[in-house]
Each structure stands twice: as structure tokens, then as C-alpha cells.
C-alpha positions in Angstrom: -130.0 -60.2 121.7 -128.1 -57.2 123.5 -129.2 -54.5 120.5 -132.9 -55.9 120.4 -136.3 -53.2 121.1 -138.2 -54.0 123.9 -136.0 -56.4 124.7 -137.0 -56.2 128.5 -140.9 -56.1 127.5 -140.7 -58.9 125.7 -138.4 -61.1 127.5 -141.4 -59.9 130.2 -144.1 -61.3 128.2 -142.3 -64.7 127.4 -141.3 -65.2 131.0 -145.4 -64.4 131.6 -146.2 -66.9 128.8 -143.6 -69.9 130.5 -145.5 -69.4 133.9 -148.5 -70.4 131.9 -146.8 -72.8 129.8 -145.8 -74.3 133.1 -148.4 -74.7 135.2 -150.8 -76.0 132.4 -149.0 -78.1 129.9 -150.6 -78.8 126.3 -154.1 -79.5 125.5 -155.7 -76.7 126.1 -157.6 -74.3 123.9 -155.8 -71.3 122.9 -158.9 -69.1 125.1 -157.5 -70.5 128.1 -154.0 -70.1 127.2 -155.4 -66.2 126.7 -157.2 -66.1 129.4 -154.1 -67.2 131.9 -151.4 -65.1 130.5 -153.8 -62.2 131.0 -153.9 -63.0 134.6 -149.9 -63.3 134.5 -149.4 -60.2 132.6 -151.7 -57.8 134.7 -149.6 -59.4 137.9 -146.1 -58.6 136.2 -147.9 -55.1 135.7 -148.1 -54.7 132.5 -150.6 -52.6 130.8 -152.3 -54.5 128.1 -155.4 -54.7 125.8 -156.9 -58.1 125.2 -158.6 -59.1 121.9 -158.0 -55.4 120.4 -159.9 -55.5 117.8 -157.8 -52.5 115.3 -159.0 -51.1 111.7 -157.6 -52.7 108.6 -156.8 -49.4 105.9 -155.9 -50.2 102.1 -154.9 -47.0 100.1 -156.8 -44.8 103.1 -159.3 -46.6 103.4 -161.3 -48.7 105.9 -161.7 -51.9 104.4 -162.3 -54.9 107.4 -160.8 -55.3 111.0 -159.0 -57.9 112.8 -158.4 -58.9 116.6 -154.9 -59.3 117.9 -154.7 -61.1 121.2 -152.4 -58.8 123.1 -151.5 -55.3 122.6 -148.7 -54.7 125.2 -147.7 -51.5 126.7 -149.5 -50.4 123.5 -146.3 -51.1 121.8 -146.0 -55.3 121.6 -148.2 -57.2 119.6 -148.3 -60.8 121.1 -150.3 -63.7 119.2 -151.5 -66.9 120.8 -151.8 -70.2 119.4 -152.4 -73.8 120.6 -151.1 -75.8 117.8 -148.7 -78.9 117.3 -147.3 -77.0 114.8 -146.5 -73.8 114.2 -146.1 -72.7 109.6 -144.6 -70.1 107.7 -148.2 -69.0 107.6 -148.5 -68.0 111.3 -145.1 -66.6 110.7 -146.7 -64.2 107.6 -149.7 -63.5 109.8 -148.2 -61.6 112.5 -145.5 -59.8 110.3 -148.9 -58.6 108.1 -150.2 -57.5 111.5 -147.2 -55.8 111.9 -147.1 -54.1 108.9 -151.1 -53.4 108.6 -150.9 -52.0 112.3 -147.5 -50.0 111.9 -146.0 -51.4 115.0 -142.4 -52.6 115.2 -142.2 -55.9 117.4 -144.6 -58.7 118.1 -144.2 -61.9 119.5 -146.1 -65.1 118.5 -146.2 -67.8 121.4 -147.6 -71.4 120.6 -148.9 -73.1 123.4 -149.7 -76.5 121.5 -145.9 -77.7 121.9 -144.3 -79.7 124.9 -141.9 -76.6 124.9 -143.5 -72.9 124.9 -142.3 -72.4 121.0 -142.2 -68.6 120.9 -140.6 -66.1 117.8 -140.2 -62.6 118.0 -140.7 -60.4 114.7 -139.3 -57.2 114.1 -141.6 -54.7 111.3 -139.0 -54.2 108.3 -140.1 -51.5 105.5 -142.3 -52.8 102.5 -141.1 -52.1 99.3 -143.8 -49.4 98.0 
């Protein structure tokens, strides 16, 4: 993990996300789980943008927009669940955001689990 970007941002955000994980367990919706690591996150002192809402572009242009729960230090995309489970799905969304939103690293943090289950992703080049 020694080569990693952001690798101090991030292992911020997980530590944030554990706090959370700890002091309220599983069986929560994922809005609370948002709602708490907000709180930790603006304590660690981190600047962050909640439920960013960002523009979807196809060929230049504008075609929808989604909301991504965090935008750290306007560099870190971090996405929330509260699922048993996390799927190769949740895995594809977050590298699309990735890719839509031209940003390098994101993390996606399932509170749903016994365990905080958390993944980092890393923006590779798409094939044009």
C-alpha cells in the first residue's frame, strides 16, 4: 500500500467511516450512515461536499446527472452503502463514476456488514 494516491486521505476517510461503523453497528439506513460520517469527516477536518450532485457528458454533451455521496478534498470519491452484500455491480458503479467524473480514486464503504467492508478503486484509462 506504500506507492498508493491519497493514501493518507483515504486511510483518513476509512478510519472516519470505522468510528461510525463502531459506534452504530448494522441496521441502519445508508442516510444515517451518511449523515454520521459527515459529522466525523468535518471533525477530522476534511473539506468535503455531500450528495454532489455532478454532470453526466456523452460525446460533449450533457446527457443526465448523478449524486455521489462524498466528494473529499475535491479529489476522493467515497460511496456509501448499507447492504449484506456488496456485487460486482457496486464495484462497476463507482469505477463508471470514476471514469464519467475524471477522478482517480474513490472509495466505496458498505455499512450493512458486521465488519466495515470497504474497496478502494483506482481510475485506469478506457480503451477509446
Amino acid at each position: 500500500m506504500e506507492g498508493y494516491k491519497y493514501k493518507e486521505l483515504t486511510g483518513s476517510v476509512i478510519g472516519a467511516a470505522m468510528r461510525v461503523h463502531t459506534q452504530l453497528g448494522v441496521g441502519f439506513p445508508e442516510v444515517v450512515y451518511q449523515r454520521c460520517l459527515a459529522i466525523e469527516l468535518r471533525e477530522s477536518g476534511l473539506a468535503f461536499e455531500r450528495e454532489l450532485e455532478l454532470p453526466l457528458i456523452y460525446r460533449g454533451e450533457h446527457v443526465g446527472s448523478r449524486r455521489v455521496d462524498f466528494l473529499v478534498e475535491n479529489t476522493v470519491l467515497v460511496e456509501l452503502k448499507a447492504l449484506s452484500e456488496i456485487t460486482p455491480l457496486h464495484h462497476a458503479q463507482v469505477l463508471n463514476y470514476l471514469h464519467a467524473y475524471r477522478l482517480e480514486v474513490a472509495l466505496l464503504l458498505n455499512f450493512g456488514e458486521v465488519r466495515l467492508n470497504y474497496k478502494r478503486f483506482v481510475n485506469s484509462p478506457r480503451p477509446t
